[in-house]
C-alpha positions in Angstrom: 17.0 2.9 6.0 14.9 6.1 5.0 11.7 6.2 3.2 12.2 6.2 -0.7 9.4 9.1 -1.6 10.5 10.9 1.6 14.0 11.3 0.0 12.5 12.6 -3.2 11.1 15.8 -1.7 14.9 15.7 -0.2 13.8 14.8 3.7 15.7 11.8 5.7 12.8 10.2 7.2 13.4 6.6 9.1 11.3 3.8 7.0 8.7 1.7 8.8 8.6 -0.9 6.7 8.9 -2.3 3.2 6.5 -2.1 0.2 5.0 -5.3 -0.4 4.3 -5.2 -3.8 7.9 -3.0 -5.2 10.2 -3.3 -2.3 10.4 0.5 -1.2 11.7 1.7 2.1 8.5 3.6 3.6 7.6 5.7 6.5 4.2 6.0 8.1 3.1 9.3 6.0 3.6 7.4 2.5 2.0 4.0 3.8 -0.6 2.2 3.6 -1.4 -1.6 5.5 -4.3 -3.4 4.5 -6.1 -6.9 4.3 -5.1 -9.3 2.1 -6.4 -13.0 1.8 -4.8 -15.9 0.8 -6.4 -18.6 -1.6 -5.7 -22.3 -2.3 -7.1 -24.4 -4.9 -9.7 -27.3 -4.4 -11.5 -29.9 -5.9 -13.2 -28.9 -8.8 -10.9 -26.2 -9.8 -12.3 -23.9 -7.4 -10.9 -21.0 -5.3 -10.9 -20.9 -1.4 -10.0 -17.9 1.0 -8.2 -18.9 3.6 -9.3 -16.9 6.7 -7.6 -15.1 8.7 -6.0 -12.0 6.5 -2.5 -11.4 6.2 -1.6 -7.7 7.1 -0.3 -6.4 4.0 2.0 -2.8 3.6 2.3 -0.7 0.4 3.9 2.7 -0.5 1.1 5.0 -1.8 2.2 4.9 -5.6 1.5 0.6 -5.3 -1.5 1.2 -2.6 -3.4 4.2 -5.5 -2.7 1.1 -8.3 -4.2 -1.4 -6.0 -7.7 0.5 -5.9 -7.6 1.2 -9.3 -7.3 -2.5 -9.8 -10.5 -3.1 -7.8 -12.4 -0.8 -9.1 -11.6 -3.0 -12.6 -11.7 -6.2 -11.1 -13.6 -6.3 -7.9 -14.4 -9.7 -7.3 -10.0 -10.4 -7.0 -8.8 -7.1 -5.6 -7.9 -8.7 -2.2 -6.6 -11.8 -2.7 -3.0 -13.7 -3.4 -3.5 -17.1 -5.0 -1.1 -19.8 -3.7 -0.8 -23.4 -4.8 
């Protein structure tokens, strides 16, 4: 598999991974891998991180909407609610 944004400047680069959040093919140049921390509901209706973070990979066109998303919303940028 070869990286998707890699193949749009017309180069056959090997993928490292997969984005997280769309599912591209990516390569190490057009990556990113971050922390991301997992939540669960308790009592009360309130909203636990669960330590340790999950390693989390994007392509650079999800990773640049993810910091515009924290700069907007700061206090949920790094987490994934689960039930």
């Amino acid at each position: 598999m070869n990286c998707l944004d890699c193949d749009g400047i017309g180069a056959q680069v090997a993928a490292v991974g997969v984005c997280s959040q769309c599912g591209a093919a990516v390569c190490p140049v057009h990556s990113e891998i971050s922390q991301q921390f997992l939540t669960c509901t308790k009592p009360v209706s309130r909203t636990v991180a669960i330590e340790q973070p999950v390693r989390r990979l994007l392509c650079s066109t999800c990773a640049t909407a993810h910091r515009a998303h924290a700069v907007c919303c700061p206090q949920s940028a790094s987490l994934i609610r689960t039930s």
